[in-house]
N, C-alpha and C positions, 0 to 999 in steps of 0.2 A: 732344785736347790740353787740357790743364788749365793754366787762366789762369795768369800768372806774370808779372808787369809789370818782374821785373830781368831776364826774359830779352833776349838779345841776340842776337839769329837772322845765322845767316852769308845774305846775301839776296845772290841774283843778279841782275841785271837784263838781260834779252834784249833785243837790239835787231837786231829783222831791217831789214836793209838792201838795197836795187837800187836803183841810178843813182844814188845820192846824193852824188858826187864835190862837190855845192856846199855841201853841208851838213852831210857827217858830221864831219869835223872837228872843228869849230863846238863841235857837237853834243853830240859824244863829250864834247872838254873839260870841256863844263858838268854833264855827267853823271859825267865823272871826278870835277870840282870837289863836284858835290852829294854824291857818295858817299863821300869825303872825311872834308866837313865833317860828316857823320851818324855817320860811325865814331867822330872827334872829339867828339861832344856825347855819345857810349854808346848809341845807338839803336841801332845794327849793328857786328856784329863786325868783329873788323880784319882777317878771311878774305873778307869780300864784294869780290865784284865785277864787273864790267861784259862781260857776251857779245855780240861783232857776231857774224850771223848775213850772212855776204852771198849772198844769191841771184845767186850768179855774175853779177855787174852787168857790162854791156859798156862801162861808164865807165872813171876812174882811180879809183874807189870804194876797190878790194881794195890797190892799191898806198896810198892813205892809211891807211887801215886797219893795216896790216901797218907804217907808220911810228909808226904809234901804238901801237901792242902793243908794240915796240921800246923808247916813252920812258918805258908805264906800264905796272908792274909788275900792276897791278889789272883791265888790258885784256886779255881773252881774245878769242879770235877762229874761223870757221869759215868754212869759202867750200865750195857745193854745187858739187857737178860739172857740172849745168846749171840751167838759169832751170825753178825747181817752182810758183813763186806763195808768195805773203805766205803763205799758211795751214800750207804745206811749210816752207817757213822757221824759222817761228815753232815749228812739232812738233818739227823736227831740235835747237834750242835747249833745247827744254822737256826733251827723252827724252838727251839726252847730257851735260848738268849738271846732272837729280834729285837724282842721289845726290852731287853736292857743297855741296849747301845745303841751310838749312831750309826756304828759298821761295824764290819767282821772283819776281818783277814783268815781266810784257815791255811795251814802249811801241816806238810806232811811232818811227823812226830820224829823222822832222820836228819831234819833241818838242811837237807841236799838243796831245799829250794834257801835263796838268801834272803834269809831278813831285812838286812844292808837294807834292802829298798821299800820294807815298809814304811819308813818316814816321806819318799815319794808319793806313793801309793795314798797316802794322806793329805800330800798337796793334790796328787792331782782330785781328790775327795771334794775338796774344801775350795776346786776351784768349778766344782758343779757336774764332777760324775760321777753316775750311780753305782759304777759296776767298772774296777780298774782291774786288766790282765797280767798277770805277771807272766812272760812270754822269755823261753829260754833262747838266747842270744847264740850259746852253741851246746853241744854235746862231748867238750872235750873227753872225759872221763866215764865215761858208755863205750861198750865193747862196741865191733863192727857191727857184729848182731844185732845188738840194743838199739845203732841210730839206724838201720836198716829198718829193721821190725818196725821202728816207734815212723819213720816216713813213710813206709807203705801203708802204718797205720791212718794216717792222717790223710795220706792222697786217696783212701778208700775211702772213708769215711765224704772223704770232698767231692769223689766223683760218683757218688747216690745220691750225692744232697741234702747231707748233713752237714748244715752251719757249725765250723768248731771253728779255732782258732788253731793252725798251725805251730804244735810246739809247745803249747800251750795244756797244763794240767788242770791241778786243784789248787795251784796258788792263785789268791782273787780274794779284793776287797771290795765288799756288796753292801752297799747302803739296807738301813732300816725299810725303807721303802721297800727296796729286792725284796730283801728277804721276808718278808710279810707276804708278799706279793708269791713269792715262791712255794705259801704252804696255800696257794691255791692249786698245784701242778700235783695232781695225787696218783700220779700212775708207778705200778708196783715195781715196772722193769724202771729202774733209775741210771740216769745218763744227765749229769749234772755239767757237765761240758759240752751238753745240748741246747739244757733248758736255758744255760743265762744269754748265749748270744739268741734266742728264739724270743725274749721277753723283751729288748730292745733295750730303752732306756738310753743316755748319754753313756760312752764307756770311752776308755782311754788303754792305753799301754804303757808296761815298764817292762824291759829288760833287763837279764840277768845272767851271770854265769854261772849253773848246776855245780854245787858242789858233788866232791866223792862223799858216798858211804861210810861212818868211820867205821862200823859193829852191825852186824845182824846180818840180816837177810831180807832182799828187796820182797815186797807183800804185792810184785807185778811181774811174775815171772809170765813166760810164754802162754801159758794153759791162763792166765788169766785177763792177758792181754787179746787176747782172740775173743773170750768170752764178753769181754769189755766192748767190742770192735762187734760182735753178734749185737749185744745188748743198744749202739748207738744205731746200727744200722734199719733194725727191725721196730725201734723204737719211731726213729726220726724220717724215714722213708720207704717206701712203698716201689721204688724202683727193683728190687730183687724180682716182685710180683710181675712186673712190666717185664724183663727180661724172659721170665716164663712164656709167656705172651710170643716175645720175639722170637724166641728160643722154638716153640712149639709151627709158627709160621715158617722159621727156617728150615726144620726137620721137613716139613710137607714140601718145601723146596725143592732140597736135596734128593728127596726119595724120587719124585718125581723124577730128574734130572737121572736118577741112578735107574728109573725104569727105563728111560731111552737108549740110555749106554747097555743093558743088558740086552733090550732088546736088540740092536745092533749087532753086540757081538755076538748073540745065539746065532743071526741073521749069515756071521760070515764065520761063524762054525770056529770060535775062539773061546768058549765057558766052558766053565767046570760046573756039574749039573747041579744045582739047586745052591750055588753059591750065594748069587745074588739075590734068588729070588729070596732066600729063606734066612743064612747064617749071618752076612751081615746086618739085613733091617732090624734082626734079633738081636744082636747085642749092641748097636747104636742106639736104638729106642729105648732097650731094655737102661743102658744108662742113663740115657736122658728123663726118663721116666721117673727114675729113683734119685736124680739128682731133684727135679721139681717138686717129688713129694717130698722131700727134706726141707725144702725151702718153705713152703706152705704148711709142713710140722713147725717149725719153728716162730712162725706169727701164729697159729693153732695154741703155741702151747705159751706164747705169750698173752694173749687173747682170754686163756682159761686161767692163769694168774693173776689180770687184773680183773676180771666180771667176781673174783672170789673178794676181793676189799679186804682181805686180810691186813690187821697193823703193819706199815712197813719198819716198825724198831719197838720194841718194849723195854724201859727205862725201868732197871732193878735196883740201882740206888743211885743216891744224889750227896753231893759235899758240896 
């Protein structure tokens, strides 16, 4: 794309939603409001507008939702036929409104991420990248847990050899281009903070400050941030396997090393009978053993997910 600072990009903005009955509303309005006033100052066309994505929330989520689509003409709407996960969500939004826009923006449905710097994210669009990061500046308002967890997320993820962007979520504006380009990537285990920095393209950065939570319950606790953190790794790298590898060379090392030390001490009449030879190699291998088949279950059973091609979202109704 070649710069053009009068363009005026028709921009969507995704908002995948579940359980959010205290806050979409809220939410939506101000998102209404902000898209708005942006159409009004010429930043975006008077064709933009706002996608709810509801991961079939078992709240009154879809029923607000669907009242609001009713009083604004700008409010689009989609509800999955069953609970897929934010990453399902967020692909069903991106792959069924490409080709009604120049770009997307998705933000998450608790507006933690700041808007503020959508009308950035626009320049930096308009001045010829495809794919702009919205990259958190800090973590004030995140327990000690939450920026621990969320950096050993990231340095794990970095040191396999998974391109992500430190800090870095589901906030991101992706050109038409991307996102066409993206319903070429059809694998089942989804890791969307894989796929964009892997497809290249021109990309930029904006920073931001995370807002607080005001209502609900964050939809990334522990148990799904590990699962998220499986899903990038086994996705995006093969070094788990390699360590196998290392792992399995080292143990022959060791044993080795642990046959001359026994034999010695037999030698100057220092063991305890069948220590070495028997209890320890037993339960060092024996872990080692069942840590490696774990690991090789785990691309096994990612492996048997994608050769099935099953739909990754089914789309039960449309506003």
């Amino acid at each position: 794309m070649e710069p053009d600072m009068d363009f005026k990009p028709v921009l969507g903005i995704i908002v995948p939603c579940y359980n959010e009955e205290e806050i979409i509303g809220q939410n939506l309005a101000i998102l209404h409001h902000f898209l708005v006033q942006n159409i009004h100052d010429q930043l975006l066309s008077d064709k933009s507008y706002i996608v709810v994505v509801d991961d079939h929330s078992k709240d009154r989520s879809w029923a607000i939702i669907k009242k609001i689509v009713t009083e604004h003409k700008r409010v689009k709407a989609i509800r999955l036929a069953a609970n897929k996960g934010h990453q399902y969500a967020l692909l069903a939004g991106l792959c069924e409104f490409s080709a009604m826009s120049d770009c997307l923006v998705s933000v998450d449905a608790d507006l933690q991420d700041d808007i503020g710097v959508i009308p950035e994210m626009i320049r930096k669009f308009g001045q010829g990248n495809e794919i702009v990061y919205g990259v958190r500046s800090r973590r004030s308002h995140d327990s000690m847990f939450k920026r621990i967890s969320a950096m050993a997320f990231y340095r794990l993820l970095n040191l396999l050899g998974v391109n992500v962007l430190f800090d870095h979520a589901d906030f991101r504006l992706t050109s038409r281009r991307v996102n066409e380009e993206l319903k070429n990537f059809q694998e089942v285990n989804l890791f969307l903070r894989g796929i964009f920095p892997l497809m290249g393209f021109n990309t930029a950065v904006v920073y931001y400050q995370r807002k607080e939570r005001k209502a609900g319950k964050t939809k990334y606790p522990l148990r799904r941030m590990i699962s998220l953190a499986l899903d990038g790794i086994t996705s995006f790298s093969i070094v788990p396997l390699r360590i196998i590898t290392f792992i399995g060379f080292a143990v022959f090392i060791i044993c080795l090393v642990l046959m001359v030390y026994a034999l010695l001490a037999y030698l100057n009449g220092r063991t305890v009978a069948g220590w070495f030879s028997t209890v320890l190699p037993f339960y060092f291998l024996g872990g080692i053993q069942i840590l490696c088949i774990g690991i090789l279950g785990e691309y096994l059973g990612k492996i048997y997910r994608e050769v099935k091609r099953r739909p990754r979202f089914i789309i039960e109704e449309r506003l």
